[in-house]
Every structure is written in C-alpha cells, then in structure tokens.
N, C-alpha and C positions, 0 to 999 in steps of 0.2 A: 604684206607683200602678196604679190598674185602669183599662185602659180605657172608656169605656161608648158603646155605637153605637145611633144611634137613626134609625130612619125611617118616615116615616110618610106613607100610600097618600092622596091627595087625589083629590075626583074628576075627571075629563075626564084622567086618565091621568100626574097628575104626583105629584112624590115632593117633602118639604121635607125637610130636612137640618137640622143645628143642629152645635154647636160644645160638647164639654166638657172639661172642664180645671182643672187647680187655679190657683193664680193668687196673686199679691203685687200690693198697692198700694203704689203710687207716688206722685213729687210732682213737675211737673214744671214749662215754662214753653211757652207758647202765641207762635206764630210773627208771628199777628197784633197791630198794632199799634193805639191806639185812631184815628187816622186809616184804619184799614182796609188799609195798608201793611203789608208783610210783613218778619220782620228775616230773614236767610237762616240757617237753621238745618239740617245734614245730621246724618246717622246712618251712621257706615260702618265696617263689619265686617272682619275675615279682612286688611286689609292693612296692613303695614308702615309706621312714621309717615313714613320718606323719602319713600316713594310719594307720601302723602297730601298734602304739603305742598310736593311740586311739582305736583301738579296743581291746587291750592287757589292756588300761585301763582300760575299761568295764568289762573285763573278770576278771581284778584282782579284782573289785570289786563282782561281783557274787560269785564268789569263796572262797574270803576272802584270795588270795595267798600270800602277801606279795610282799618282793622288785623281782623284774624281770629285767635282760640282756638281750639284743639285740646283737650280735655279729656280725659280718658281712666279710670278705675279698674285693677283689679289684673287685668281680662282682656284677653288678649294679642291687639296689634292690633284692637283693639277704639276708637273715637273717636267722639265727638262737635264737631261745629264749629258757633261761634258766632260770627254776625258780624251786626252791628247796626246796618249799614247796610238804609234799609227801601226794598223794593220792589214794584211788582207782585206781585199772584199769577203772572201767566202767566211772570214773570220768574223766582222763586221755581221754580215746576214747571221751563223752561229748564235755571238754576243746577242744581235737583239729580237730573236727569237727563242733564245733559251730564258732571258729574263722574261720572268711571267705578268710584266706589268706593263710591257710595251706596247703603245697602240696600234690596235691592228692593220688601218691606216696608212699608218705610218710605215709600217710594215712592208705592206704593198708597193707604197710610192717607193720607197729602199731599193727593193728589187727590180721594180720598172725602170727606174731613173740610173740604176748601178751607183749610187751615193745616194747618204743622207741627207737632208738641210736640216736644221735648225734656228728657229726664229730668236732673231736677236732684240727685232722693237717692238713696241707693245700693242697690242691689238685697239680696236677703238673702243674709249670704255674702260679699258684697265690699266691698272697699276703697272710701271716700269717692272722687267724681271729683277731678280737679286741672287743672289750667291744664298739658300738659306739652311745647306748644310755641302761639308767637304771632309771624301775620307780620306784620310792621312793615306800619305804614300808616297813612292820615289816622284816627286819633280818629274814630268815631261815637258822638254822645254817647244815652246809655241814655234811654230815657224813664219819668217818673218816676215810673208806672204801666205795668205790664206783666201779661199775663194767665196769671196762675196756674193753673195745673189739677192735681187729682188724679186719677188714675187705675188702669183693673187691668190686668195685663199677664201671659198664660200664662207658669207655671212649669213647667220639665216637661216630657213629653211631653202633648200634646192629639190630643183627635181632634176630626177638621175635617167636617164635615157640608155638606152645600150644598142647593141647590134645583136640581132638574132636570125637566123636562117629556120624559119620554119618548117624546111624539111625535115631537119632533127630532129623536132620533137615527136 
C-alpha cells in the first residue's frame, strides 16, 4: 500500500492533518443500553488468556458483574469481553481503565464516542470469534434489543494526520 501524506497551511499559522488508509467493514454491537446504561464491554490485546481472567476476576468482584465472556478468533492473545451486567458510563470508563489489559485505543474511542463497540464479525482473513472462556457468575439477562452498529476499521498500515497550531509550540 502507498502511503499518502497530506497537509495543509490554514491562516493565523495553523496546519489540519487528516487520516488515510484502506479500511474493512465491520458489524458489531454498541455498549449502550436503551436505558442509557452501559453493558461492560473491553478490547484487549498482546496478553495471555490466564492473565486476562484473573484480573477480569478481580474486577468482577469489585463490581459485583456477574457471569463474563471472553471471545477470542484465530489471533494470538488477542480478546474481546463481554459482560451484560449494565452500568454507568463513568463506571464503564473506571472498569476499562483500571483493567490493565485494555487497549489503549479502544480506550480513547470509549470516551470520545461516550460508549463502547465491540466487533461481532470477523475481520478479513480470520477465524469467526468464539466463547473461549466464561467466569461463572449471576446470569445478566441480555435485553431484547441491543444496539447494532456497522462500521470501518483501518487495515494496514495508515498514516495519521492531526491538527496542530504552530503558535504553541
């Protein structure tokens, strides 16, 4: 793929950036609930499922979440969790910033977006996700509407553009 770099001179001395990249859609499911309650949903990358699922224990206990999913496809150390006990947002941001395995990423989009997504179909190239560990816990029952979304997600390398005001520096 080729990069492509773009910037461009605004006046009183600042510069806007932009973002380009090839990209795959996705399908996935939206953290908010229609009470406006959040279900806790994380994204976490690069570690090991023991890792993951002792500090998911921990967490389920501070929390009082109940049972929790670990899903996973065919890349390594690679998880998604789902738990469908619903909570605050500022609760939400808490949970997936005190687990120390959460993508930082993901992180961001959380708080930009005020909800989480989590991808439900599989990327191009990989294995469908799967259930490949769940910690026991009270039942959170699903509601019987949930917010679906599609979306687009860099493939690839990208290049990352920004806004900057060069007075500041």
């Amino acid at each position: 793929m080729r990069n492509i770099t773009m910037r461009i001179e605004l006046p009183f001395n600042t510069l806007l950036y932009g973002s380009v990249s090839r990209y795959h859609t996705l399908e996935g499911m939206n953290s908010r609930a229609e009470n406006g309650r959040h279900f806790v949903f994380i994204d976490c990358d690069e570690t090991p499922l023991k890792a993951v699922v002792h500090s998911l224990t921990e967490i389920q206990k501070m929390y009082d979440l109940g049972e929790i999913h670990i899903t996973a496809d065919d890349k390594l150390n690679s998880y998604r969790v789902w738990c469908f006990k619903q909570v605050d947002f500022r609760t939400l941001m808490r949970i997936i910033t005190w687990f120390p395995y959460t993508d930082v990423n993901y992180i961001r989009w959380t708080a930009r977006k005020g909800y989480a997504t989590l991808r439900l179909s599989a990327k191009p190239g990989r294995a469908p996700q799967e259930v490949v560990h769940t910690i026991p816990g009270r039942t959170n029952k699903l509601p019987d509407e949930v917010q679906m979304v599609v979306y687009e997600t860099p493939t690839g390398k990208s290049v990352r553009l920004g806004y900057r005001d060069v007075m500041m520096e």
